[in-house]
N, CA, C and O atoms as a Tripos MOL2 file, in Angstrom:
@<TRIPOS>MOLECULE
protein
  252   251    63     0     0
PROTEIN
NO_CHARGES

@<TRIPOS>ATOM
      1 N          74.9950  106.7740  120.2330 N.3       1 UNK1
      2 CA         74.3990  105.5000  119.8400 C.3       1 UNK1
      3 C          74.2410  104.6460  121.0990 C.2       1 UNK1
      4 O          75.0900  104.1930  121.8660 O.2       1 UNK1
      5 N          73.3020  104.5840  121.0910 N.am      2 UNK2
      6 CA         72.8450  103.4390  122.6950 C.3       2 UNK2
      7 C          73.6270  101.8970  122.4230 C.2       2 UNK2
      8 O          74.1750  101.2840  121.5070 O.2       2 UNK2
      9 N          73.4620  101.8190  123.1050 N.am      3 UNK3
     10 CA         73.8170   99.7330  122.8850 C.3       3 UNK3
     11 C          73.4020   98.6610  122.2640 C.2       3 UNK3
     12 O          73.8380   97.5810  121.8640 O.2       3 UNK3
     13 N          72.1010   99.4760  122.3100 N.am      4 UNK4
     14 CA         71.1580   98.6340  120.9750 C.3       4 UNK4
     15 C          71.0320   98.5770  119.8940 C.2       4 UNK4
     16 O          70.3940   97.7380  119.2570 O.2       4 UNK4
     17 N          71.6890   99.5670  119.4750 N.am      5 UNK5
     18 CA         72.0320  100.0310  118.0620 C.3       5 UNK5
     19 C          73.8200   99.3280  117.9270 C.2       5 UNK5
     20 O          74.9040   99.2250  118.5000 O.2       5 UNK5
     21 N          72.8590   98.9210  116.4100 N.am      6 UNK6
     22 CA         74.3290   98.4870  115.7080 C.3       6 UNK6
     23 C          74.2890   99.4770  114.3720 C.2       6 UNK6
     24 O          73.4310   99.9960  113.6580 O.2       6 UNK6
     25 N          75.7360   99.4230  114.4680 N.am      7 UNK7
     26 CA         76.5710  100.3960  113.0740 C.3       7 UNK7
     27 C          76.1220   99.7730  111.8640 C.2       7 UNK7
     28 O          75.3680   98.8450  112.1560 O.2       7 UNK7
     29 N          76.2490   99.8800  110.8100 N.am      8 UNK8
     30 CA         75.9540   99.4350  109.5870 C.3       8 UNK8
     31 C          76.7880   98.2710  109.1700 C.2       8 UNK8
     32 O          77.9630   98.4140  108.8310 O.2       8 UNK8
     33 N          76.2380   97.2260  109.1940 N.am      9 UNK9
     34 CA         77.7400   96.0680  108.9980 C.3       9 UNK9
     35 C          78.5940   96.0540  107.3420 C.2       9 UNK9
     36 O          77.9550   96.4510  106.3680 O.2       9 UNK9
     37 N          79.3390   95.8060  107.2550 N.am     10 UNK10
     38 CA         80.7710   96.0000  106.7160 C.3      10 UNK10
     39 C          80.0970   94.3900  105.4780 C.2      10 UNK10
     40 O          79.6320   93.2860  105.7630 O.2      10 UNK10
     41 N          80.3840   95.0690  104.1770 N.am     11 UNK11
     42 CA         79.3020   94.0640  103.0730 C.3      11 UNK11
     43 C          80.5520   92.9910  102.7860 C.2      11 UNK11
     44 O          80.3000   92.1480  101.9250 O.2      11 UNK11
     45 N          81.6320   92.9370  103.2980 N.am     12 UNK12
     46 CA         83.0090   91.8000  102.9500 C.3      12 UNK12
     47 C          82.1800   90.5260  102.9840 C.2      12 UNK12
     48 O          81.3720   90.1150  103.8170 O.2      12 UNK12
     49 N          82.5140   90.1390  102.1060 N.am     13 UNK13
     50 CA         82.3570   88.8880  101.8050 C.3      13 UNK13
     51 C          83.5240   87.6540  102.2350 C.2      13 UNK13
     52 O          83.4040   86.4460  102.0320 O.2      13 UNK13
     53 N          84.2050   88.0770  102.6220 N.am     14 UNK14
     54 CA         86.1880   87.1720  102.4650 C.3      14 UNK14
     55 C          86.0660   86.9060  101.3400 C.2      14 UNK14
     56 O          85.7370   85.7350  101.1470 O.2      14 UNK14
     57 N          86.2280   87.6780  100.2390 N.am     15 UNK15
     58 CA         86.5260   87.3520   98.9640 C.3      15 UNK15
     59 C          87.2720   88.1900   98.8690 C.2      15 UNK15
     60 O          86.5370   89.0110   99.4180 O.2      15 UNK15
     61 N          88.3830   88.9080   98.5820 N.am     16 UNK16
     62 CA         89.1790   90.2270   98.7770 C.3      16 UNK16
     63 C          90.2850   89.8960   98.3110 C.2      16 UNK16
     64 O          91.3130   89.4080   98.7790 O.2      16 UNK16
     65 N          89.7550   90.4090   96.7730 N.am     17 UNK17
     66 CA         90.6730   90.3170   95.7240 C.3      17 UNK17
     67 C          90.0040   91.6380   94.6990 C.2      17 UNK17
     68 O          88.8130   91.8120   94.4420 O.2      17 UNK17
     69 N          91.3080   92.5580   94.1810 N.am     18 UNK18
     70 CA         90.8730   93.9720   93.7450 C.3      18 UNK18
     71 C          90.7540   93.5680   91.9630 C.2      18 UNK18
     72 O          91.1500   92.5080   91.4770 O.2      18 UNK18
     73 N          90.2880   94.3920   91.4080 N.am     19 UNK19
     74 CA         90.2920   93.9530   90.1620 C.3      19 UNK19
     75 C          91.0500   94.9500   89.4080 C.2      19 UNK19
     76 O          92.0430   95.5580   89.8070 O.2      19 UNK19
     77 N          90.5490   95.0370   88.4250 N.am     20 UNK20
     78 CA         92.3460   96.3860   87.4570 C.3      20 UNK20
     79 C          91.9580   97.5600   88.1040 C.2      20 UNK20
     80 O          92.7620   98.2510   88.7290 O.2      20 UNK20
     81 N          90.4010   97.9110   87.9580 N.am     21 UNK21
     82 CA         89.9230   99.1140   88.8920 C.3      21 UNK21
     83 C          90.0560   99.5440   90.2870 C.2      21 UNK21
     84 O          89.8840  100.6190   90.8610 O.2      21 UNK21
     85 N          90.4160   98.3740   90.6520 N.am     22 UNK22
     86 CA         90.5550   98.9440   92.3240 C.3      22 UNK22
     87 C          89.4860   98.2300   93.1440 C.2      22 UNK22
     88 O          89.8050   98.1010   94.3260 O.2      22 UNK22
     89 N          88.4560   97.8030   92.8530 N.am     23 UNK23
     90 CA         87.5030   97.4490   93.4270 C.3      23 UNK23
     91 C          87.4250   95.9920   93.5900 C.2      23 UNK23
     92 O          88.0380   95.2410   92.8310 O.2      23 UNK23
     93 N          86.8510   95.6580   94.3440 N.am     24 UNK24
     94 CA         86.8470   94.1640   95.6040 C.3      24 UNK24
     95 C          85.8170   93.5980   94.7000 C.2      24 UNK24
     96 O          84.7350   94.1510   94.5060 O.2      24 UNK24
     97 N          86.2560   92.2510   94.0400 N.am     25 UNK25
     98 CA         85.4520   91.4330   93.3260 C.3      25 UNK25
     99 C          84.2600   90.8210   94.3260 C.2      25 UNK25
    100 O          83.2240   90.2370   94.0090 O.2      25 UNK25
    101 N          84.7600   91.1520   95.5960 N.am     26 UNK26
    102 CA         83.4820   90.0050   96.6500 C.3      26 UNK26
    103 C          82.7180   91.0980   97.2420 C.2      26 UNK26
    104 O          81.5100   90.8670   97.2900 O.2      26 UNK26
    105 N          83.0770   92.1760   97.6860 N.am     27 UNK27
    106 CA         82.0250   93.2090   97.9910 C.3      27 UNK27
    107 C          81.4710   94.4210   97.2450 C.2      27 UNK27
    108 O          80.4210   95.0020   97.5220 O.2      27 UNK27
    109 N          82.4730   94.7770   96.0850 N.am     28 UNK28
    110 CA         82.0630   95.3220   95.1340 C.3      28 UNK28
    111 C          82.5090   97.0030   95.8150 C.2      28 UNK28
    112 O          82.0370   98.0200   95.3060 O.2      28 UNK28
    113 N          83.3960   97.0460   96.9170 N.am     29 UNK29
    114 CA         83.8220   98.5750   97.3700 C.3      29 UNK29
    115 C          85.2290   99.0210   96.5820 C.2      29 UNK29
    116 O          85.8540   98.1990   95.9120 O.2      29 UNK29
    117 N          85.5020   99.9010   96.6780 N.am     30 UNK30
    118 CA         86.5950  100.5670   96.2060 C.3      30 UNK30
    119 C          87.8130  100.5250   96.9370 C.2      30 UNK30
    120 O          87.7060  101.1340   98.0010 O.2      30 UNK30
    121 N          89.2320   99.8900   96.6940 N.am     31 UNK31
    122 CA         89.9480  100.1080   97.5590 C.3      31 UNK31
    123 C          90.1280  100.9860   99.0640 C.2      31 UNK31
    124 O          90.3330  100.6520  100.2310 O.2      31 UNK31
    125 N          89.8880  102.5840   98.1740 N.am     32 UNK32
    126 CA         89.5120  103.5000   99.0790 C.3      32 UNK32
    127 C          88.2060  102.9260  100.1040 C.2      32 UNK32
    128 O          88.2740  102.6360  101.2980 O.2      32 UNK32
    129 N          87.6710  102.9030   99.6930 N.am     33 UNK33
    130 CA         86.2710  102.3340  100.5900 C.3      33 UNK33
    131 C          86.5170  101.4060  101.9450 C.2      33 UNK33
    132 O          86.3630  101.6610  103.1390 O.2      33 UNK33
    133 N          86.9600  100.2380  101.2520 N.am     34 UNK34
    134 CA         87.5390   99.7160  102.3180 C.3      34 UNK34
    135 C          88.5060   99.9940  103.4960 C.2      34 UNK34
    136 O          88.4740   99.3840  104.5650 O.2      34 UNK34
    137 N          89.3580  100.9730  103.1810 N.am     35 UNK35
    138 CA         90.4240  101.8110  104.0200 C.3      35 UNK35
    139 C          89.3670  102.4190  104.8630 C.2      35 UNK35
    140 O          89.2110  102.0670  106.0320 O.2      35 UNK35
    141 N          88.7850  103.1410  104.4090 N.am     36 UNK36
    142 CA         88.0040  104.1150  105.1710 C.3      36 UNK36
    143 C          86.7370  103.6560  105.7760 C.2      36 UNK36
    144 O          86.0670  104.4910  106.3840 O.2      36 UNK36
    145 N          86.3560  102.5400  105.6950 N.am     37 UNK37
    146 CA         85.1880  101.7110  106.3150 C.3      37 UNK37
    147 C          84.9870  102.0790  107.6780 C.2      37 UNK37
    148 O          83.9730  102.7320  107.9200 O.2      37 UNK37
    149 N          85.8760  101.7420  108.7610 N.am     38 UNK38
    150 CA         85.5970  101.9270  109.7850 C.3      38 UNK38
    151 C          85.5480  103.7970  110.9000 C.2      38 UNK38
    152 O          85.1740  104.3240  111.9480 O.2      38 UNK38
    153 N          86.1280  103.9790  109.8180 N.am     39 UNK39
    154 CA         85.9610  105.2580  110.2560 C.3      39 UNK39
    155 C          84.7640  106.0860  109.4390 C.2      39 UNK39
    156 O          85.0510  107.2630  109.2200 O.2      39 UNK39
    157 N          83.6420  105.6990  109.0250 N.am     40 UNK40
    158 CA         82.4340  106.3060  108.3230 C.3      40 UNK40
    159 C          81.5980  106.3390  109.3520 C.2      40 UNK40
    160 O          81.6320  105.5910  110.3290 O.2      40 UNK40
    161 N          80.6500  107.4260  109.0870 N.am     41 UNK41
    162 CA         79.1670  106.8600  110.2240 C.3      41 UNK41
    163 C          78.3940  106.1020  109.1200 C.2      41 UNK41
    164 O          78.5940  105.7230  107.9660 O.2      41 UNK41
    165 N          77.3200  106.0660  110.1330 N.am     42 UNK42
    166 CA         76.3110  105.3980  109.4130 C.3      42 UNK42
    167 C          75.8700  105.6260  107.9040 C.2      42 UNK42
    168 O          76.0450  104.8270  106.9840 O.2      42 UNK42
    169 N          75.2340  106.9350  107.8290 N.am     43 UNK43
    170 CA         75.0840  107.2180  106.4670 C.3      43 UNK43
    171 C          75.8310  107.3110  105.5200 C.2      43 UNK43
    172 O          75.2480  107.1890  104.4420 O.2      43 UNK43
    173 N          77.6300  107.5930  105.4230 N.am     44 UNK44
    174 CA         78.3520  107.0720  104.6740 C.3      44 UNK44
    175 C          78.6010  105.9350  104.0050 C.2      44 UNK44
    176 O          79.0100  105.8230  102.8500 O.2      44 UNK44
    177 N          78.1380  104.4640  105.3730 N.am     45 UNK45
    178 CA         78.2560  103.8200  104.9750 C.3      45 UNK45
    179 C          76.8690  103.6200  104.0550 C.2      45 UNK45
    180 O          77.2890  103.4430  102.9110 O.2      45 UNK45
    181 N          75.7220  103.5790  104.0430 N.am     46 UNK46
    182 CA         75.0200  103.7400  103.1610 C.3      46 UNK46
    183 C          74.5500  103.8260  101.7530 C.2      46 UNK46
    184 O          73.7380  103.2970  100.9940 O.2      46 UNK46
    185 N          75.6120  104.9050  101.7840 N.am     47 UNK47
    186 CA         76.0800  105.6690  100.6810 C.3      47 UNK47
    187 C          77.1920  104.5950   99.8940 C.2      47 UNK47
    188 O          77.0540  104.2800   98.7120 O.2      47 UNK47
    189 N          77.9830  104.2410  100.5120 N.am     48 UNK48
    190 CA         79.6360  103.4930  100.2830 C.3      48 UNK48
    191 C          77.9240  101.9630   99.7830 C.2      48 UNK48
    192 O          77.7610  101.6230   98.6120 O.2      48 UNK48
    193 N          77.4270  101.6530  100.4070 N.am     49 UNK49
    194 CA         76.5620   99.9430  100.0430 C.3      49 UNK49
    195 C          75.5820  100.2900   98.9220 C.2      49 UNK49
    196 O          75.5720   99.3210   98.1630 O.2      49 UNK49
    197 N          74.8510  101.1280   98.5320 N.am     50 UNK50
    198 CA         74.2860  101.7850   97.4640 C.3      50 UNK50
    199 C          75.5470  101.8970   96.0370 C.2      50 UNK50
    200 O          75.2530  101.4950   94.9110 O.2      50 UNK50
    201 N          76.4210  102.2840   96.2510 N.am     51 UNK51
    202 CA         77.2420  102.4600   95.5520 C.3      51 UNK51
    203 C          77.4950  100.7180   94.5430 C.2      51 UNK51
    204 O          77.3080  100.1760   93.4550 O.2      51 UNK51
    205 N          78.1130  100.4880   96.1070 N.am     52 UNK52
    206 CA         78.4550   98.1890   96.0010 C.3      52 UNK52
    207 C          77.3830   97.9770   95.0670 C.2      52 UNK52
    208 O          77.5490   97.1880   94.1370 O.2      52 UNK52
    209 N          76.2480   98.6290   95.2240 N.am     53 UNK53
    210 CA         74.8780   97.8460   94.6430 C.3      53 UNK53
    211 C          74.8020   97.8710   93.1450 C.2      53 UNK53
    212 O          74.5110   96.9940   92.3320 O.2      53 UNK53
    213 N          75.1470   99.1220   93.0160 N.am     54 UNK54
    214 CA         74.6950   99.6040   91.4470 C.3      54 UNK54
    215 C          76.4750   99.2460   90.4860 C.2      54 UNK54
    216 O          76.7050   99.3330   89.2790 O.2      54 UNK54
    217 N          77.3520   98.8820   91.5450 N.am     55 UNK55
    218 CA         78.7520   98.4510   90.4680 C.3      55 UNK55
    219 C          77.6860   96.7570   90.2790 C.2      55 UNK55
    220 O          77.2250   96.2900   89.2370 O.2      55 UNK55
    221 N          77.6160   96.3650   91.2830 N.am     56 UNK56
    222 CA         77.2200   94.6300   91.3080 C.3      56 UNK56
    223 C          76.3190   94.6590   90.2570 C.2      56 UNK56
    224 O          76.4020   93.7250   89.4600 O.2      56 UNK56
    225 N          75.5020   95.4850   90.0710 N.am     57 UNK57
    226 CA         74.1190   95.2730   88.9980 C.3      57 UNK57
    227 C          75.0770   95.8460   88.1060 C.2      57 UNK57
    228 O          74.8970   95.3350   87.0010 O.2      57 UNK57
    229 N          75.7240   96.4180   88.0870 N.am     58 UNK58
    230 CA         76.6670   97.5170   86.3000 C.3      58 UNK58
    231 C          77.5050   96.2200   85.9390 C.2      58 UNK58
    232 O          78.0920   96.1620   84.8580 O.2      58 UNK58
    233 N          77.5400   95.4470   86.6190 N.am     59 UNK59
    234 CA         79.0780   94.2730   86.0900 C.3      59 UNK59
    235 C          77.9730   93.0610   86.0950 C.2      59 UNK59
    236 O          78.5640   91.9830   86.0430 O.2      59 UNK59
    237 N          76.4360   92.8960   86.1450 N.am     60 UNK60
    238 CA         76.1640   91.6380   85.8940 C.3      60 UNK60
    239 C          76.2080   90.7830   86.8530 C.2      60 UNK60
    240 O          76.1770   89.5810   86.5890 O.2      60 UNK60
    241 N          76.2900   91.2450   88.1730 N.am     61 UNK61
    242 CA         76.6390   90.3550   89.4140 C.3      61 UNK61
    243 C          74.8750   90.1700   89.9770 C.2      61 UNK61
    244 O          74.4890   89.1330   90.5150 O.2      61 UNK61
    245 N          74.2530   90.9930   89.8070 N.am     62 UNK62
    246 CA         72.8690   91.1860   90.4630 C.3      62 UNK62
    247 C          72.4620   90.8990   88.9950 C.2      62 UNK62
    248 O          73.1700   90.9210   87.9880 O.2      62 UNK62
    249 N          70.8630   90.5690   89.1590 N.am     63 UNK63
    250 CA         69.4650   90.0410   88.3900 C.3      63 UNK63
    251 C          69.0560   91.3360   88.6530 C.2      63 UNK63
    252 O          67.9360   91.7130   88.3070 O.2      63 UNK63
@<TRIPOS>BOND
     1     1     2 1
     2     2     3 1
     3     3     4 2
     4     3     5 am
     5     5     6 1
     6     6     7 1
     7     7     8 2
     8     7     9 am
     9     9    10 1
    10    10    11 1
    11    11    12 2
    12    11    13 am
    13    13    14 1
    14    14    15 1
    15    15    16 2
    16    15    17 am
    17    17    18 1
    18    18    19 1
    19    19    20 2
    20    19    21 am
    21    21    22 1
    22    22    23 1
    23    23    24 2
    24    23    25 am
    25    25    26 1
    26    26    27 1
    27    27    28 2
    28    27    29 am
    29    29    30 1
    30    30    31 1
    31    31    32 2
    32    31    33 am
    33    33    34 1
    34    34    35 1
    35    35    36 2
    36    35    37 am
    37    37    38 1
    38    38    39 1
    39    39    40 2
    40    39    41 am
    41    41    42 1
    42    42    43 1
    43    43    44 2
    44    43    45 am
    45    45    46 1
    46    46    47 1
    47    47    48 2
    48    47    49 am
    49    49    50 1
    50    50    51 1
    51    51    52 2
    52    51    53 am
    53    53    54 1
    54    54    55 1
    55    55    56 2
    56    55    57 am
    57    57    58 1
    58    58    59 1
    59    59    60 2
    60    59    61 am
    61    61    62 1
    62    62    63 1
    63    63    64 2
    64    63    65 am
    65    65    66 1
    66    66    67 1
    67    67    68 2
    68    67    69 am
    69    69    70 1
    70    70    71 1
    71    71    72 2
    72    71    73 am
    73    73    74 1
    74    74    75 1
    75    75    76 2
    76    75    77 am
    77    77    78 1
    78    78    79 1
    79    79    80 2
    80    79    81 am
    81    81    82 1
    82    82    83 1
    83    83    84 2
    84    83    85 am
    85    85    86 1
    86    86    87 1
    87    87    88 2
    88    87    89 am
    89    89    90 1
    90    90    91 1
    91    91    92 2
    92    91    93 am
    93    93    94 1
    94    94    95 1
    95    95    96 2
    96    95    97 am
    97    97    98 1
    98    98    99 1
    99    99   100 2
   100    99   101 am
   101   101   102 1
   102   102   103 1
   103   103   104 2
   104   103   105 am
   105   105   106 1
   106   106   107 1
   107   107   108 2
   108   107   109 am
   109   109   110 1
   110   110   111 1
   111   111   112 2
   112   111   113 am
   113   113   114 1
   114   114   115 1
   115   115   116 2
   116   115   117 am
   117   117   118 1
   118   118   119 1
   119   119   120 2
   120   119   121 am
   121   121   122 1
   122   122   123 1
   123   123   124 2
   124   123   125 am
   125   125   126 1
   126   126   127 1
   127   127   128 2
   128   127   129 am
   129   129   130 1
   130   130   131 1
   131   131   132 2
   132   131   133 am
   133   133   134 1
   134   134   135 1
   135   135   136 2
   136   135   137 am
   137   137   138 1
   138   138   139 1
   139   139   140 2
   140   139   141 am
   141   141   142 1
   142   142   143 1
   143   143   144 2
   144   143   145 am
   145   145   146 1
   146   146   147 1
   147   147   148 2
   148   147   149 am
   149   149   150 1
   150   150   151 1
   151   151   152 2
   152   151   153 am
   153   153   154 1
   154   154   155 1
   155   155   156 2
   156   155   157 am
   157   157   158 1
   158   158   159 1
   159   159   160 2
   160   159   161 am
   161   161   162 1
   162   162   163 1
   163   163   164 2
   164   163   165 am
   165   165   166 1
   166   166   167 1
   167   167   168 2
   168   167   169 am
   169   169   170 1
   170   170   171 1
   171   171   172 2
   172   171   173 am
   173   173   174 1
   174   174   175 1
   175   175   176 2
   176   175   177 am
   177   177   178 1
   178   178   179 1
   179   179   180 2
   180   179   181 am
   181   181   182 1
   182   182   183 1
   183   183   184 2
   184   183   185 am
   185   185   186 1
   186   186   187 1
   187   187   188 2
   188   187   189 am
   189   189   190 1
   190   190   191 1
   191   191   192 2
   192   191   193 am
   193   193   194 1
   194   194   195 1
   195   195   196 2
   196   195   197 am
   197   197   198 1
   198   198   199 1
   199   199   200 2
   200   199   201 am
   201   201   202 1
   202   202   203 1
   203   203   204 2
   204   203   205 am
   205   205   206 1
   206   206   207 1
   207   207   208 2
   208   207   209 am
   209   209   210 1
   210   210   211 1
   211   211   212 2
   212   211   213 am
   213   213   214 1
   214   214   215 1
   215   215   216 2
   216   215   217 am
   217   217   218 1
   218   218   219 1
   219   219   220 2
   220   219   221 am
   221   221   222 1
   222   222   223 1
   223   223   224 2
   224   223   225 am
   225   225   226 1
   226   226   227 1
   227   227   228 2
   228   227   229 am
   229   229   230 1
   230   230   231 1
   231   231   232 2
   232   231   233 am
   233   233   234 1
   234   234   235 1
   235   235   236 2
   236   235   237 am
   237   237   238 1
   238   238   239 1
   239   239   240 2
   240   239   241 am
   241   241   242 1
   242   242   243 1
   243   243   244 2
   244   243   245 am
   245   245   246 1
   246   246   247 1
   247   247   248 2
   248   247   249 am
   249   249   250 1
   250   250   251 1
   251   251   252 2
@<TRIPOS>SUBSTRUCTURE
     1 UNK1         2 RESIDUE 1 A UNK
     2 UNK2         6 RESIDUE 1 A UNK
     3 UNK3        10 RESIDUE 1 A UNK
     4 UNK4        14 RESIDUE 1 A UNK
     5 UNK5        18 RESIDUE 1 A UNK
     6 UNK6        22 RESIDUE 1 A UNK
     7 UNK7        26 RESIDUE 1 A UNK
     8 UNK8        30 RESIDUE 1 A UNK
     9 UNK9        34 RESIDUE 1 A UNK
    10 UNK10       38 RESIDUE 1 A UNK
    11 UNK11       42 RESIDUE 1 A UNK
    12 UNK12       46 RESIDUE 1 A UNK
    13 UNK13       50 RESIDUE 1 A UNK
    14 UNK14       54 RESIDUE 1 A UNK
    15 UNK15       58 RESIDUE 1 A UNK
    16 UNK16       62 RESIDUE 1 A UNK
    17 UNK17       66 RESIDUE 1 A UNK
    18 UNK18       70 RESIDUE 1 A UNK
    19 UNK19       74 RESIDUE 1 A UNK
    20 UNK20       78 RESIDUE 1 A UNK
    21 UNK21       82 RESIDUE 1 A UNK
    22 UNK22       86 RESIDUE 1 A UNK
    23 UNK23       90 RESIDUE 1 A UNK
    24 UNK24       94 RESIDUE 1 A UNK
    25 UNK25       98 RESIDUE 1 A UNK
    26 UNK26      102 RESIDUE 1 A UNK
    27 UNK27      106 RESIDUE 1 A UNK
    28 UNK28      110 RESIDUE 1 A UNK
    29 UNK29      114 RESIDUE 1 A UNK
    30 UNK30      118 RESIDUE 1 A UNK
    31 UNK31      122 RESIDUE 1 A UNK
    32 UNK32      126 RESIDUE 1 A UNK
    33 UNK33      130 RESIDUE 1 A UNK
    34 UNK34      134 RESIDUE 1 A UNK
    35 UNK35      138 RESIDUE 1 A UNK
    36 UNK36      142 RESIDUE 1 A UNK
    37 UNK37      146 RESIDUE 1 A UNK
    38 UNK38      150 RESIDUE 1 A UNK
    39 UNK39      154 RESIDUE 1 A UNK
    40 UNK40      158 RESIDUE 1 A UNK
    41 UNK41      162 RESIDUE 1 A UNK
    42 UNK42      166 RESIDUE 1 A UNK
    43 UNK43      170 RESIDUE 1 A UNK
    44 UNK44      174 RESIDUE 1 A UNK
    45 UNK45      178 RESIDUE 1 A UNK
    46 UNK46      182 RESIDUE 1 A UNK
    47 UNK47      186 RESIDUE 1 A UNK
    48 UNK48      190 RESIDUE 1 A UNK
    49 UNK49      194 RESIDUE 1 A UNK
    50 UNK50      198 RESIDUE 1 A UNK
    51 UNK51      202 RESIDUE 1 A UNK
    52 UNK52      206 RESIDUE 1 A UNK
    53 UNK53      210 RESIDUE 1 A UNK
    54 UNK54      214 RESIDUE 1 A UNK
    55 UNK55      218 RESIDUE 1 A UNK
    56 UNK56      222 RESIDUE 1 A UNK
    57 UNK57      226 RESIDUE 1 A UNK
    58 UNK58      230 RESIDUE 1 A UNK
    59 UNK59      234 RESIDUE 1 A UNK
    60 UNK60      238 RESIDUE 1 A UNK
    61 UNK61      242 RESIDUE 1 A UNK
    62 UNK62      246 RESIDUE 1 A UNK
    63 UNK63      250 RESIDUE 1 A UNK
């Protein structure tokens, strides 16, 4: 990765609080997720924000 390139940024909100499931009411990742954030490449993380997307729209958080 050259210098110009940035990594995929990290969807935290500072809201980081888990809910009964495990998952982060402010970014919508999985406990696990978050542990393992910084050690993903790019397309994991991807994968891990696609995921955030479709809990946020499944719980009513997204229009």
């Amino acid at each position: 990765m050259s210098h110009s390139e940035r990594r995929v940024a990290s969807p935290c909100v500072n809201i980081c609080a888990l809910d009964d499931e495990d998952i982060c009411i402010g970014c919508q990742r999985t406990a696990a997720e978050i542990t393992r954030w910084n050690w993903l490449d790019d397309e994991e993380r991807r994968t891990v924000l696609a995921r955030c997307h479709e809990r946020a729209r499944a719980s009513g958080q997204l229009l």
